[in-house]
N, C-alpha and C positions, 0 to 999 in steps of 0.2 A: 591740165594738171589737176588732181584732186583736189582739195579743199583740206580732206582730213582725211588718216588713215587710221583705223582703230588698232588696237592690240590684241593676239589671243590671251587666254588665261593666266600665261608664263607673263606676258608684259613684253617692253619690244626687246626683241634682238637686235644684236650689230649694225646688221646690213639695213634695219628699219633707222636706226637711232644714225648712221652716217645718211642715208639717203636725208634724213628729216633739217639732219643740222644743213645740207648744202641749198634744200629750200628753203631755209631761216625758220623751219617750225618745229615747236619745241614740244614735249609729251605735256598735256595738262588731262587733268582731272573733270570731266563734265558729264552730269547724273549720275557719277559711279564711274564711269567708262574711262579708262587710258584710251587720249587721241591726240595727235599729231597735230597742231593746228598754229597758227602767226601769235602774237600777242596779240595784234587786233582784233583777230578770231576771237580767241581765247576769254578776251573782254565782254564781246560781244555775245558768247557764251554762259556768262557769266562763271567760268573754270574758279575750282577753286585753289585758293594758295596753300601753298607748301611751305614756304620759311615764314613770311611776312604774316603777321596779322592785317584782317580787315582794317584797325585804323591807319595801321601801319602802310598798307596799299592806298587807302582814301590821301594819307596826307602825300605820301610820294606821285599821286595823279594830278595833285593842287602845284605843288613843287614843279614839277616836271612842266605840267603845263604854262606855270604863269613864266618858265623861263624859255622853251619852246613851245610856241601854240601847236599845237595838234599832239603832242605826248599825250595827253589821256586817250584820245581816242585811238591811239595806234597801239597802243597798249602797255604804255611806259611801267607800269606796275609788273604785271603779269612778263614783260622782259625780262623784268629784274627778279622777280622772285624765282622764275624760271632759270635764270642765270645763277643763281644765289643755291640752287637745290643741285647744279652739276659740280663735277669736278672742279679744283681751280683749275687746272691747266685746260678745261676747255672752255670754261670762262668767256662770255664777251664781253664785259663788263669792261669799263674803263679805267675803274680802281684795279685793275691786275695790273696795271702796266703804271700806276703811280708809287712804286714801291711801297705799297698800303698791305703787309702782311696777312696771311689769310686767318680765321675765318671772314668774310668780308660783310657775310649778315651784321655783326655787332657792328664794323662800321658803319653803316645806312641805319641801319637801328640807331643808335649812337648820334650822329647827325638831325633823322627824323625828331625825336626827344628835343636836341638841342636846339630845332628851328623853331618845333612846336611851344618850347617853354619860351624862348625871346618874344616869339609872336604873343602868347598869353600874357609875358613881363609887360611890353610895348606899348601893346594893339588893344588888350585885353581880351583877346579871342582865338578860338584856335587858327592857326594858319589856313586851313583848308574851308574856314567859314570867312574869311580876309575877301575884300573886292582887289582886282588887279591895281588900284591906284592906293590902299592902305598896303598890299604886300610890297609893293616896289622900292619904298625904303630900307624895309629890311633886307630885300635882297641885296640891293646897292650894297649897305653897310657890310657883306656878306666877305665882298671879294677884297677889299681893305683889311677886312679882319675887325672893325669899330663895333663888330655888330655885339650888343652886351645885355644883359648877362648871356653866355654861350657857355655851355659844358659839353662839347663835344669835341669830336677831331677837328682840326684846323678850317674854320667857315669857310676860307675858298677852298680847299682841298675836297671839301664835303659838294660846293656848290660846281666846283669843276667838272667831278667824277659826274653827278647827277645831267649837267647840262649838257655832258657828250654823249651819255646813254643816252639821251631824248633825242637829240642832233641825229645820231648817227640811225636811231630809229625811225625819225620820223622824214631826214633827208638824205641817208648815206644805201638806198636800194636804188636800182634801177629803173623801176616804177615810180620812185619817186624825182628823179633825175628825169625822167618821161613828163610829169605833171607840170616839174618847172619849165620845159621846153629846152634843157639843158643838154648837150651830148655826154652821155654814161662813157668814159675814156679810163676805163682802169687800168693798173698798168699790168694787173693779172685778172682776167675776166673768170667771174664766177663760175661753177660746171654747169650751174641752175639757176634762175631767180628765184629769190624769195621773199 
């Protein structure tokens, strides 16, 4: 299986843009070039974003990761803004299905802000510069709802959404179901891994 596939001039067609989704790889931007690649790739890449600003992708890799360890490296940023720049309805995102109205950018935006200001209220620091043992209170206070000052959408709604895109990213493929030694048993098998 390739790796990446580039686009010509026109950008992808159809049959590139369904082949890509059933490998789980998403079109990103690297040197210039439209290319088909994982969010890990992508990361790895250094691709760049489409919705999300850089701090915006820095704070959601700190996020992501201190709630699933291996979300930054797998690409939890780069999912999401990739996710965030398609359709809703092809969406993987886990905010589609929390009856979280679209556009879904201002929600993550919205959330990021509001983690990032409790953490600087708190901590006095930004989130994404926090050690795992000063961030773990604010998470905690997250799924409660205690967590204060908060100006965003509903802290566990915001910490839910976040923790199953990482989840699902970094332990819901079949390579990854391989890694834990676990048998992959879907009850609809993929056409492809990705």
């Amino acid at each position: 299986m390739p790796t990446h596939t580039s686009f010509d001039a026109h950008g992808p067609d159809r049959r590139a843009l369904l082949k890509s989704a059933a490998l789980g790889l998403f079109a990103y931007t690297v040197a210039g070039i439209e290319t088909l690649l994982s969010p890990a790739q992508a990361r790895a890449q250094g691709a760049r974003f489409t919705v999300l600003s850089d701090a915006d992708a820095a704070l959601l890799e700190a996020f992501g990761e201190a709630l699933v360890p291996g979300a930054r490296a797998a690409g939890i940023a780069h999912f999401v803004d990739a996710n965030l720049a398609r359709p809703h309805a092809a969406s993987l995102l886990t905010v589609r299905y929390l009856d979280v109205l679209p556009p879904h950018d201002a929600f993550y935006r919205a959330g990021l802000a509001a983690l990032d200001a409790a953490s600087q209220a708190l901590r006095g620091a930004a989130f994404a510069q926090l050690s795992p043992a000063a961030a773990k209170p604010l998470i905690a206070a997250m799924l409660p709802g205690t967590i204060s000052p908060w100006h965003g959408p509903p802290p566990a709604l915001f910490y839910l959404a976040v923790r199953s895109d990482a989840a699902d990213l970094v332990y819901g493929t079949p390579a990854a179901y391989a890694r834990m030694k676990v048998p992959y048993m879907a009850h609809i098998e993929p056409p492809a891994d990705w």
